[in-house]
GULUM-473229 format. One record per residue: y, z, x of N, C-alpha, C in turn; residue in three letters. Coordinates in steps of 0.2 Angstrom, whole numbers, plus 5000, padded with zeros to 4 digits. Example, Ala and Ser with C-alpha at 12.3 -4.5 7.8 and 13.67 -1.06 7.14 Angstrom:
497250395066497850395062498450395066ALA 498950355064499550365068500050395064SER 
This chain:
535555105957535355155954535855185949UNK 536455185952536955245949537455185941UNK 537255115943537055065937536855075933UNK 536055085934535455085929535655135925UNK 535955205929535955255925536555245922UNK 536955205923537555185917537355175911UNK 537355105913536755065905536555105901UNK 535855145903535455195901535955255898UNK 536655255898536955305895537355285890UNK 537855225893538155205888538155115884UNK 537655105888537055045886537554965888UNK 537354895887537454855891538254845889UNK 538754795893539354755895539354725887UNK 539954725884539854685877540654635881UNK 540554555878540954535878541754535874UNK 542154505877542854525874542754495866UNK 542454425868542454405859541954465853UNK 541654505856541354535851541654595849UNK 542454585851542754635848542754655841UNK 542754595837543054585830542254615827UNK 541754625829541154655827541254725827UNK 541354755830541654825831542054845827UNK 542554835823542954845818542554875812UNK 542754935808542354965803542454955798UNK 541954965795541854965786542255035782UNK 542555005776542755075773542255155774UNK 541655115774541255205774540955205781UNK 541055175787540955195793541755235794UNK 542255205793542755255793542855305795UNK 542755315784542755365781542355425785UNK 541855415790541355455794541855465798UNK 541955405803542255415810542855455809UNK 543455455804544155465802544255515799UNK 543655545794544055585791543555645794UNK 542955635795542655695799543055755799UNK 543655745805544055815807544355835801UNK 544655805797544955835789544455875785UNK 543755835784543355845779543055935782UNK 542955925790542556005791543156035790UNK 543656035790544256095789543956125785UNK 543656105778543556155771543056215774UNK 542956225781542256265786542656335785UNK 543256305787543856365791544356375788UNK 544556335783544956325780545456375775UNK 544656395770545056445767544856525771UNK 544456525776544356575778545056605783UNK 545456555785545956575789546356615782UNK 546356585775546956615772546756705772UNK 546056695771545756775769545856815773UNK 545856775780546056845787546656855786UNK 547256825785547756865783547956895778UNK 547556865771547656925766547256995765UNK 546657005771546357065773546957115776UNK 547357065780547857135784548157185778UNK 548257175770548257235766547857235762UNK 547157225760546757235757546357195754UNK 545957215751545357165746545557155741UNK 545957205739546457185732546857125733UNK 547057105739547657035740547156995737UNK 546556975740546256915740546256855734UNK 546356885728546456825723546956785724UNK 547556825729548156785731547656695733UNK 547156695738546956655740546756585734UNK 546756585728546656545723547356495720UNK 548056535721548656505720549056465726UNK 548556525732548656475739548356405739UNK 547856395738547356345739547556295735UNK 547956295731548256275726548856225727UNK 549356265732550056255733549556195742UNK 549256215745548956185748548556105746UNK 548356105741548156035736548655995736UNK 549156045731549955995732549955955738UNK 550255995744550455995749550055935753UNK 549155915752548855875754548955795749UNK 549055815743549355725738550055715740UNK 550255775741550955745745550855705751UNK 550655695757550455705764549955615762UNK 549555625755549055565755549655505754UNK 550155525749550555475747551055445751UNK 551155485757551555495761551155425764UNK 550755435768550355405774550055325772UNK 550155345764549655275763550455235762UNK 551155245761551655215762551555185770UNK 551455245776551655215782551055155783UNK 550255165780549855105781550155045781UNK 550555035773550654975772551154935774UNK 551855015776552254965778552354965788UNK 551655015791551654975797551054975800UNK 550654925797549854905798549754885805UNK 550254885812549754895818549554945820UNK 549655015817549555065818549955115821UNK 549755175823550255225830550455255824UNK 550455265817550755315813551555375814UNK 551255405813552155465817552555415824UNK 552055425829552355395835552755325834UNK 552455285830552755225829553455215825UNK 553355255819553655265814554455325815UNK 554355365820554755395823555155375829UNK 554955345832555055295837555655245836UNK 555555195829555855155826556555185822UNK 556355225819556955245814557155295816UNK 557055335823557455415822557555385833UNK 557355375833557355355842556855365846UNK 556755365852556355375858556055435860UNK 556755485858556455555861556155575854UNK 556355575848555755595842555055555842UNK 555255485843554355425846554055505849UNK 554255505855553955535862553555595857UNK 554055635856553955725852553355695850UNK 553255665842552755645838552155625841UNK 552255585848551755545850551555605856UNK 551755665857551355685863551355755858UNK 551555765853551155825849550455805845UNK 550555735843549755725841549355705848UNK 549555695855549055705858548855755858UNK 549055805859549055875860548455895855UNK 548755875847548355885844547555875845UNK 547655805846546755785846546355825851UNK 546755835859546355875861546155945860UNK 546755985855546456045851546156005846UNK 545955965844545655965838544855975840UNK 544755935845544155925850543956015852UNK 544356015855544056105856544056145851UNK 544256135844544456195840543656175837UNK 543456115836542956085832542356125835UNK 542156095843541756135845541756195845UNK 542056235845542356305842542056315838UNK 542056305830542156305826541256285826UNK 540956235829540356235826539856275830UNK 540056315834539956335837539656415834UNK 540356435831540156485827539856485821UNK 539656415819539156415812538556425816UNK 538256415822537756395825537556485825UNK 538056515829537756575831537856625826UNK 538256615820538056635813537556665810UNK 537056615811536456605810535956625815UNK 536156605821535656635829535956705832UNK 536356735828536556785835536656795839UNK 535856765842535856795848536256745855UNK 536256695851536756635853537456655855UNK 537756685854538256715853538556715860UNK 538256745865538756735874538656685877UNK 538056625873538056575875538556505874UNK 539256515869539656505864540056445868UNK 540256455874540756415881540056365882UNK 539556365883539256335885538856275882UNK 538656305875538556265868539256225868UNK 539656245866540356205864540456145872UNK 540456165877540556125882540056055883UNK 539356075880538956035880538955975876UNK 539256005870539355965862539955915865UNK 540455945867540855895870540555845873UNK 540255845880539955805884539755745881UNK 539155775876538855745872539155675866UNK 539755705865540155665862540555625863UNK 540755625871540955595875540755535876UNK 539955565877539355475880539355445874UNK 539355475868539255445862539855375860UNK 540555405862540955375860540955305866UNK 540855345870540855285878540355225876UNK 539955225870539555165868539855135864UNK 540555145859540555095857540755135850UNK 541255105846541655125842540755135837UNK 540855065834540355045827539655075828UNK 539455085834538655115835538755205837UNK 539355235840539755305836539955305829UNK 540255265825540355275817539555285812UNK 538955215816538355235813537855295815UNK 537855325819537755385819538155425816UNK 538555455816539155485814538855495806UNK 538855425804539055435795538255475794UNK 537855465792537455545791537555585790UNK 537555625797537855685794538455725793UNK 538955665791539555685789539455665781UNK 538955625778538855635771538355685768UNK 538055695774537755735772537955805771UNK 538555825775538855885775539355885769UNK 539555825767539755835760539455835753UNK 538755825755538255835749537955905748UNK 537955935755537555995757538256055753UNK 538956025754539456065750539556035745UNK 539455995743539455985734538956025730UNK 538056025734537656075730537956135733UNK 538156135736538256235736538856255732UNK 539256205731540056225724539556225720UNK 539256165717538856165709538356225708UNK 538056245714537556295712537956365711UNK 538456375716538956435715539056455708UNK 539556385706539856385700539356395693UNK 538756355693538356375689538056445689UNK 537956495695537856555695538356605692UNK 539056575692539556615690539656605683UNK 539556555681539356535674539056555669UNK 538456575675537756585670537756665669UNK 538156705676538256755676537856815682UNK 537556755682537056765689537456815698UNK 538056775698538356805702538656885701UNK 538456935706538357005704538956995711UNK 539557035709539957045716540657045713UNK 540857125717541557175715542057115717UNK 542457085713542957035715543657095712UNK 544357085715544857085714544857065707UNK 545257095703545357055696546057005698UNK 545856965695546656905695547356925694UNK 547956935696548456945695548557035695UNK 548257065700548157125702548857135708UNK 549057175706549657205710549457225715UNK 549657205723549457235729550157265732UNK 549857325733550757365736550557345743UNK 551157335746551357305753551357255754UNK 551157195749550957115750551857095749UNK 551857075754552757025756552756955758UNK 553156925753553356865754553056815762UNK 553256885768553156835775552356825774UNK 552156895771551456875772550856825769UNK 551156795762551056765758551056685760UNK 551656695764551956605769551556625776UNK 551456675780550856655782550056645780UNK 549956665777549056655772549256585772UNK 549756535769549856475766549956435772UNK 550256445776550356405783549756405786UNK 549256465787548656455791548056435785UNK 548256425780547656365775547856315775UNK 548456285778548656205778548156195787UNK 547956245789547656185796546956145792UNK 546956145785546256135783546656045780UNK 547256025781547755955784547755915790UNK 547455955794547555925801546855895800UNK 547055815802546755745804547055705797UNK 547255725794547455675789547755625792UNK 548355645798548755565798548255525802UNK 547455535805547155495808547055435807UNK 547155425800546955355797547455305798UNK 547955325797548655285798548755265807UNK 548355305810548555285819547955255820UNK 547255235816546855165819546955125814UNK 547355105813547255045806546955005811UNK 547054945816546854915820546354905820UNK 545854985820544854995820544554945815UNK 544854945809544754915802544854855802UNK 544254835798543854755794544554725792UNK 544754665791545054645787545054655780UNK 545454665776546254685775546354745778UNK 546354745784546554825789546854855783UNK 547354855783547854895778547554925773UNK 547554875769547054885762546354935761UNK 545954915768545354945770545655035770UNK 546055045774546355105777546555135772UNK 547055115765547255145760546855165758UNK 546155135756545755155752545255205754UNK 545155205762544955255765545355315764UNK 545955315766546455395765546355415759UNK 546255385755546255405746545655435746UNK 545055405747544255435746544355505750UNK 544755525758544655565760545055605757UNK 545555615754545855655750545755695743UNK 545355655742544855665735544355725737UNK 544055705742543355725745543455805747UNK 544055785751544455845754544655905751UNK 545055905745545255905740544855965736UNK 544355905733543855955729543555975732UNK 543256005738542856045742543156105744UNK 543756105747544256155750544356215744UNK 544656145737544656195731544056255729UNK 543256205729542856235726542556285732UNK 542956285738542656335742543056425740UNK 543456385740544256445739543856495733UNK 543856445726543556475720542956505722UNK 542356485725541756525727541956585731UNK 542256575734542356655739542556695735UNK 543056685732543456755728542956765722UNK 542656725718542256735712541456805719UNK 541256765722540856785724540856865731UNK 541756875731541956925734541556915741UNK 541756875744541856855749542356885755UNK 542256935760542556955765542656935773UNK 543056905776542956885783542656925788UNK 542556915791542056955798542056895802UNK 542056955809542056905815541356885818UNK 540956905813540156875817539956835812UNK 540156835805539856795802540456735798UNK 540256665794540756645792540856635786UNK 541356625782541256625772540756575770UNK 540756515775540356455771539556505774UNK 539356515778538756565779538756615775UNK 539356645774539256705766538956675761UNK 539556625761539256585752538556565752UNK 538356535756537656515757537256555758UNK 537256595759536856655760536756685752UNK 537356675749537556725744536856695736UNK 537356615739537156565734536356545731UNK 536056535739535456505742534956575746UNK 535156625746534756675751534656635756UNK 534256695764534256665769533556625768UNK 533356575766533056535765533056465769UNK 532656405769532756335769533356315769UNK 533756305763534056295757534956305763UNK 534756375764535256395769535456375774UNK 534956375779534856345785535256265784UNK 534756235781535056195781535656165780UNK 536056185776536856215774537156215780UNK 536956285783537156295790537056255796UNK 536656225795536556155801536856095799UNK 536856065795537456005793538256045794UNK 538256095792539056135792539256145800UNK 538656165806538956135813538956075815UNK 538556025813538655985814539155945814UNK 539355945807539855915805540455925810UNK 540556015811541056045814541156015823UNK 540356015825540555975832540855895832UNK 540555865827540555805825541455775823UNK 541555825820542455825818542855825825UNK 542655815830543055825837542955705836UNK 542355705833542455635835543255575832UNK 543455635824544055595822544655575830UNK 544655645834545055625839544755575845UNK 544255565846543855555850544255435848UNK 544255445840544655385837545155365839UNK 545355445837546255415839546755425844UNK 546255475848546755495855546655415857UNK 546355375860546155305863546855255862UNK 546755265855547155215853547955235853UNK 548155295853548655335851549055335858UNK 548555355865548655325871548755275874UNK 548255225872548355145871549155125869UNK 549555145865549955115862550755135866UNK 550655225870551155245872551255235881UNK 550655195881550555165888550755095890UNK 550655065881550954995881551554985880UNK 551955055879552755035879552855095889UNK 552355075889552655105897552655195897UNK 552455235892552655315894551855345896UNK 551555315895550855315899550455275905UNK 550155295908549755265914549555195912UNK 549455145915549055075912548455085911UNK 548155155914547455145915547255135906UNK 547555165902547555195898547555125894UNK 547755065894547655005889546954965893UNK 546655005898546054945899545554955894UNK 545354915891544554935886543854925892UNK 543554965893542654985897542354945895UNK 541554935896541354885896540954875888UNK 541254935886541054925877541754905872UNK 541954895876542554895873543054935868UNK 542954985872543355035871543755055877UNK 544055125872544755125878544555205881UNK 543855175886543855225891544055285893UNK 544555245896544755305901545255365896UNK 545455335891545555385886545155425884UNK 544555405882543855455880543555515884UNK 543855495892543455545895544255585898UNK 544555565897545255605900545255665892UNK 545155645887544855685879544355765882UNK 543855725882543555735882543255795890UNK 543655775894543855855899544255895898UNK 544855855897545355895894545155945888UNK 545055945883544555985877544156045880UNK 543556005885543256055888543656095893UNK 544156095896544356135901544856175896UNK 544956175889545156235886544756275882UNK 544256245880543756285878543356345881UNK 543656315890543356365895543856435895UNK 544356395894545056455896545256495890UNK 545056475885545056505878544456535878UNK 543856535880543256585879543156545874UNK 543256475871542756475865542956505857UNK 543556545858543856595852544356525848UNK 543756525841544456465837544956495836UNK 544956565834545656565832546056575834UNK 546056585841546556585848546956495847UNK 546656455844546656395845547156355838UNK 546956405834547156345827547856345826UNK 548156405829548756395827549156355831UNK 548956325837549256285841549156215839UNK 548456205836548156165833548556145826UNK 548656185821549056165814549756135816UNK 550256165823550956175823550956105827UNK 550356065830550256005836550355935831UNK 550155955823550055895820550655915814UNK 550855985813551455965806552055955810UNK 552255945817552655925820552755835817UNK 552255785819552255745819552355725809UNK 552055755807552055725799552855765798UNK 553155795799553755805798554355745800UNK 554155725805554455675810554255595808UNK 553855595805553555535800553855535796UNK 553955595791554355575784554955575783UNK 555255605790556055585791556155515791UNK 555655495797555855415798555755375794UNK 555155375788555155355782555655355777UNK 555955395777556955425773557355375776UNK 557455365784557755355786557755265784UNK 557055235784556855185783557055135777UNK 556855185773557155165765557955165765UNK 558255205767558855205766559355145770UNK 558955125774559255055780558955005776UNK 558355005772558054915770558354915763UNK 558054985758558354965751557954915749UNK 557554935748556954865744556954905738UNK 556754835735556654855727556154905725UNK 556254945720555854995721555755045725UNK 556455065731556155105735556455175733UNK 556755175728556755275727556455305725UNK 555655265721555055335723554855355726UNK 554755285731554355305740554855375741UNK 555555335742555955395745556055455745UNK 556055465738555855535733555355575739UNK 554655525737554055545739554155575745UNK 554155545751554355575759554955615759UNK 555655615754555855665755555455735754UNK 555155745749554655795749554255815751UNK 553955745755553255775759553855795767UNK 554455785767554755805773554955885773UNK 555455885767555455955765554956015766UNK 554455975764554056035762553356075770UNK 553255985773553055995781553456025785UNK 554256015784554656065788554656155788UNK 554656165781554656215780553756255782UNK 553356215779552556275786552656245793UNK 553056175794553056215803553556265801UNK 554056295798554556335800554156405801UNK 553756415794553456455793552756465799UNK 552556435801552056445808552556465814UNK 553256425814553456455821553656545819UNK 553856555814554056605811553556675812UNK 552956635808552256695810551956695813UNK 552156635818551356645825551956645832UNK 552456665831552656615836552456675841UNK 552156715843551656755851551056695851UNK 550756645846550156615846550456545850UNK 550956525845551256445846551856435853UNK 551956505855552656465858552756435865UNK 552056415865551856385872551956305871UNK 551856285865552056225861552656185865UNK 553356275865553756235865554256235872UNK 553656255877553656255885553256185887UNK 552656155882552456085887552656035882UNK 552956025875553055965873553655945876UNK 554255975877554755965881554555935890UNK 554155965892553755925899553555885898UNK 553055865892552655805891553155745888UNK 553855765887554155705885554555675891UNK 554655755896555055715900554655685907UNK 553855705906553355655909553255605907UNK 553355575901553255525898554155465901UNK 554355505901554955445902555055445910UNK 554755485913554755475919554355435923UNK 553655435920553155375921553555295919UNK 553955295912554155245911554955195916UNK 555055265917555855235921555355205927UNK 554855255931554555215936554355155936UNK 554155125930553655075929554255015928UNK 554855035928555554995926555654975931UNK 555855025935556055035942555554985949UNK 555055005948554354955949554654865947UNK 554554855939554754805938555254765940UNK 555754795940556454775944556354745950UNK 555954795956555754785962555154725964UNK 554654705958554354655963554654585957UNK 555054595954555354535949555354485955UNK 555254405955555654365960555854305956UNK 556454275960556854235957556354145959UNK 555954125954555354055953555854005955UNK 556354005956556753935958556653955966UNK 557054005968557254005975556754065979UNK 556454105978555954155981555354125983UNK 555054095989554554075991554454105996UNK 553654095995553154136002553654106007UNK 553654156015553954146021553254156026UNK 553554106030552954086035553154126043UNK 552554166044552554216049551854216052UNK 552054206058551354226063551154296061UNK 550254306063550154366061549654406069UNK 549954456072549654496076549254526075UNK 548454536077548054576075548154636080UNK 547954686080547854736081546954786080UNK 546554766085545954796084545854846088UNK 545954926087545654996089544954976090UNK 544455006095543854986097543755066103UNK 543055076101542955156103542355126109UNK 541955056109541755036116541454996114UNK 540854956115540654886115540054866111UNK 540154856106539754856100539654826095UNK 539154816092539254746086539654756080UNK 539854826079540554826075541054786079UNK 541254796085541754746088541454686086UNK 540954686088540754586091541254566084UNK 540754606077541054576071541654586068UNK 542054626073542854636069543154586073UNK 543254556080543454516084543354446081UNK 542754446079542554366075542854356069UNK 543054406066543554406061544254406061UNK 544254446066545054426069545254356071UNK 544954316074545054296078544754196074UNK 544454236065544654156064545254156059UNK 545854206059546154206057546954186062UNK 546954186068547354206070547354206079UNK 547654156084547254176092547654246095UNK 548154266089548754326092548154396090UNK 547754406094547254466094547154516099UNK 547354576097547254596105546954666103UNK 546454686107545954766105546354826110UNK 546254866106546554936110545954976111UNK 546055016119545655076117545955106119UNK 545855176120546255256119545555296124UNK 545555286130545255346134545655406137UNK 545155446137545155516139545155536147UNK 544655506152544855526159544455446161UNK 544855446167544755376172544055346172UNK 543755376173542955356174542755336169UNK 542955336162542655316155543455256154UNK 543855266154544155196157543855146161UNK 543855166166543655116173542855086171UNK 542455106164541855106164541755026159UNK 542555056154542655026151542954936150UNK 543454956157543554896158543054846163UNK 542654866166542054836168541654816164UNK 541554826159541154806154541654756148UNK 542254756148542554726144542454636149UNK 542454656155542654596161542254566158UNK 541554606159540954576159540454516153UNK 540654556147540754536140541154476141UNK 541654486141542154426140542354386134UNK 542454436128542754406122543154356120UNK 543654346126544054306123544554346120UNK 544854396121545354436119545554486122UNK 545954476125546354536129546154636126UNK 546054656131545854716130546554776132UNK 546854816130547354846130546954926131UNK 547254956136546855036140547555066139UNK 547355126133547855166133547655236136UNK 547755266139547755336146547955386138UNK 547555446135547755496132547655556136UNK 548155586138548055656141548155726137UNK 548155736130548355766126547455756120UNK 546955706123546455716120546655666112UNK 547055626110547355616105547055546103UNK 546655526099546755466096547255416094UNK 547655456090548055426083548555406087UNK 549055476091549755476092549655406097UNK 549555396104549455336108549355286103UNK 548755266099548955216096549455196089UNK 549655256087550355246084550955196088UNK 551055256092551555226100551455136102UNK 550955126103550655046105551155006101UNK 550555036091550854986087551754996085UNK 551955056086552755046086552854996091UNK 552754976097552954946103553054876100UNK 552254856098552054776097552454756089UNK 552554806085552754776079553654776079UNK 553954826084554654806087554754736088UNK 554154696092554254646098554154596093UNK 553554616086553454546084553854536076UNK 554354586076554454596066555054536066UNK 555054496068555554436066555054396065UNK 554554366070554154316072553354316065UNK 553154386067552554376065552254456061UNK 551854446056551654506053551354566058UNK 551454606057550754656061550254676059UNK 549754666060548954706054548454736061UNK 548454796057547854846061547154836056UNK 546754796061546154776059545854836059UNK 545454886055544754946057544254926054UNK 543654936059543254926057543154986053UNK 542554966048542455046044541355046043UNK 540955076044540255076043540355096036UNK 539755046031539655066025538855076025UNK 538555156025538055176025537555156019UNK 536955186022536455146015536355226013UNK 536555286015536355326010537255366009UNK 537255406003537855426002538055476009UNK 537655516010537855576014537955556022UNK 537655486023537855476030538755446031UNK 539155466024539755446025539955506029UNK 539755566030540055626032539955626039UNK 539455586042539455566048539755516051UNK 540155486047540555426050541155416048UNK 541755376052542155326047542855386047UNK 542755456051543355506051544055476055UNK 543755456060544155426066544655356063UNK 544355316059544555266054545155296049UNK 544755336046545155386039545855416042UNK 545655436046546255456051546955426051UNK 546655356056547355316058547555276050UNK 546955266045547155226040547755286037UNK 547555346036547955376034548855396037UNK 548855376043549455356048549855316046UNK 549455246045549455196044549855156036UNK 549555186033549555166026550455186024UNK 550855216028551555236021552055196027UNK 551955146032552355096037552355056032UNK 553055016035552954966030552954886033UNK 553054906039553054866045552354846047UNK 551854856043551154876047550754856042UNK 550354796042549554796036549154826039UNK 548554866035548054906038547554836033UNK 547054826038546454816034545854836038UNK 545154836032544854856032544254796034UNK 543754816039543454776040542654806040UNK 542254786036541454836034540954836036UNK 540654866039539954856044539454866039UNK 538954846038538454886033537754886039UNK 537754966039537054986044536554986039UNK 535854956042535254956042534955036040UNK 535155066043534855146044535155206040UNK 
């Protein structure tokens, strides 16, 4: 049953060879990868507006020269990343690229800030579409934890099917969301044109008294998280059709364009159309309201606009996978983490995503903004730490041609340094949690690894001279009375081995004395052992026993305690059984003098 409903979710077992079918096209990508970049423009300019509200409506045109300085700062970032495409096309982006040219603990930093990232990208998304939904519903509004946790789940199963048949769902309505915001700039603009737009703006280049520098580089720090998912395309080159590289470049390029001119012509619509932030409604809901009245036309708008927004959790849903795949194959993550599931993907990454995401959605209430600034500080870590290593790259190889690249990444270095400076500077009550777990997550990361060393070290064997050693093996069969679990543990005991011998552990004479009368009578073939407990005690007697027998046998022969265990046919009759077992297994299991095995009965009833 609990099969079918597998299937039925994330549909049949794909084979290893149909891997290379799974690999995406430049515009399944472009859906899957840049999703999380493209919905930034939702939130994007409306994060700069909330802080240029702290001194008035007069600031607000500041938000035009912002949006601006922020364009830059994304052609910088584009040219950056499509150098790291081509000059390391197995993918891992920062984590790899820091790794190699700056060392281990920057790999590490890079590689556990973007994880970090993805799973706020994942919550901030749901967030974030969450708030277009109840924009428009209200009354949705204390529903908000619930909506958003669901969305996840949802995207969850989705991805757990399989890269290519998530990219083909996906692309829809991720072009459509950039169609639904191409007509709403064009219709804007032709309103402001024509004259149509009626609305008190700021005049341009108006003097606001109290506006300061810090404030200015805050507004510009919280417009760059409309940057975060850009490095995603550099960490799946792998996902991509042949020429991966090549495919990837020209993906990063299209999403930069796309990204680009939408952010701008949102920035430009809000200030033209005197647009204010408020906590129940959102500017791309102003503008569309403003633009389209609440109509069709709107709605619609607004329905592509969450979608997208939930949908933008799937760029992570990409790259955490692979991102974790990579840092697990150099040993700082679990193995579970390089198996690919029966779609051949990397499972247990997508759903470790995708709880993790949800259990901060729950502890955050669902509030994006509690979130973005942890979120922007998680990924310009890594791109700062990518274009050092870039610097550092060129400066060691010296190839022909290399001091435009190096120009180029010194400035996308400089200049990423400088807003993470500026984020720690103006959020750090928001961010400084940052800089309590990525120090943890690194020094988890190398401790999972030395284990894994340490491990290897100890089952290494020498192939000339380390051969299996031959040793008789003592059975040890626990037995509660006479029964066809016995009958069937004994016959397995005993075609392995004639060295078999059963215990039991009674409580008072009469249920001894009853017992060994019926052992006589039976007559297995196996000596029966009568332990006397006067303390009511299962376990300790036969601990005591097997300390005795495995003293007498550890030069000669191995020890293994046989238990039998019942495997019921419905789940809850486990609660009725198999405790008395769990027990000694658990006794049993940290000896090292001692095999437990496991011997299974399957009841009819």
């Amino acid at each position: 049953m609990l099969v079918k409903f597998k299937r039925f979710l994330i549909g049949r077992p794909m084979k290893s060879t149909e891997l290379a079918a799974e690999k995406l096209t430049k515009r399944k990508a472009l859906a899957v990868l840049s999703s999380d970049a493209l919905s930034s423009v939702a939130y994007g300019t409306e994060q700069i507006l909330m802080v240029l509200m702290a001194v008035g409506v007069a600031a607000l045109w500041y938000s035009i020269p912002i949006s601006f300085a922020v364009l830059l700062l994304l052609a910088i970032l584009i040219l950056s990343y499509r150098q790291i495409i081509y000059r390391y096309p197995s993918g891992g982006g920062a984590y790899l690229v820091s790794k190699e040219n700056l060392g281990v603990p920057f790999g590490l930093l890079a590689g556990g800030s973007l994880l970090v990232d993805y799973i706020l990208t994942v919550a901030v998304s749901a967030s974030a579409g969450t708030d277009a939904i109840t924009s428009a519903f209200p009354a949705l509004h204390d529903d908000r934890v619930l909506i958003a946790v669901v969305m996840i789940g949802a995207l969850t199963l989705l991805n757990l099917r399989g890269v290519t048949e998530s990219a083909s769902i996906l692309a829809y309505p991720v072009y459509l969301f950039v169609g639904a915001i191409g007509l709403l700039i064009v219709c804007g603009l032709f309103q402001i044109v024509t004259g149509q737009a009626q609305a008190t703006t700021p005049e341009y280049g108006t003097s606001v008294p109290g506006l300061t520098l810090f404030l200015l580089l805050k507004a510009f720090s919280s417009g760059c998280s409309a940057l975060t998912g850009v490095e995603a395309v550099s960490n799946a080159i792998p996902s991509f059709k042949r020429p991966a590289e090549k495919n990837a470049a020209t993906t990063l390029l299209m999403m930069g364009l796309i990204l680009g001119s939408m952010f701008l012509g949102i920035s430009v619509l809000a200030y033209c159309f005197g647009i204010v932030p408020n906590g129940r409604e959102t500017v791309v809901s102003q503008l569309a309201s403003s633009v389209f009245g609440r109509g069709t036309v709107y709605y619609a708008v607004q329905s592509v606009t969450a979608l997208i927004l939930f949908l933008a959790a799937n760029t992570a849903f990409a790259a955490f996978p692979v991102l974790a795949f990579m840092l697990a194959k150099d040993r700082y993550l679990p193995n579970m983490f390089t198996v690919r599931g029966d779609r051949l993907g990397f499972s247990n990454g997508i759903i470790m995503l995708g709880c993790l995401s949800a259990l901060l959605i729950v502890l955050f209430h669902g509030h994006t903004e509690n979130l973005i600034p942890l979120y922007a500080i998680g990924v310009f870590i890594p791109f700062t730490l990518s274009q050092t290593g870039m610097m550092r790259m060129w400066l060691r190889s010296k190839p022909s041609g290399w001091l435009l690249p190096f120009l180029i990444n010194t400035i996308g270095m400089l200049t990423t340094l400088t807003i993470t400076l500026i984020f720690i500077c103006t959020k750090f009550s928001q961010v400084w949690l940052v800089f309590l777990f990525l120090p943890l997550a690194i020094w988890v990361f190398l401790q999972i690894q030395r284990h894994y060393q340490s491990m290897a070290g100890e089952l290494q064997i020498d192939l000339a001279h380390d051969k299996p050693y031959q040793k008789g093996t003592v059975i040890v069969i626990p037995v509660a009375g006479i029964t066809r679990v016995v009958r069937n543990s004994i016959s397995y005991a005993t075609s392995l081995t004639d060295q078999v011998v059963a215990v039991y552990v009674g409580f008072d004479e009469e249920e001894i004395a009853t017992m060994e009368r019926r052992w006589a009578e039976w007559n297995p073939g196996v000596r029966l052992i009568i332990l006397r407990s006067h303390y009511r005690s299962i376990v300790r007697p036969l601990i005591k026993f097997i300390d005795t027998v495995g003293w007498k046998a550890a030069e000669t022969d191995h020890v293994t305690v046989l238990i039998p265990q019942f495997i019921t046919k419905r789940w809850w009759h486990n609660i009725l059984h198999n405790q008395t077992s769990f027990l000694i297994r658990t006794y049993l299991f940290a000896r090292r003098d001692v095999t437990v095995t496991t011997v299974p009965y399957h009841l009819h009833q």
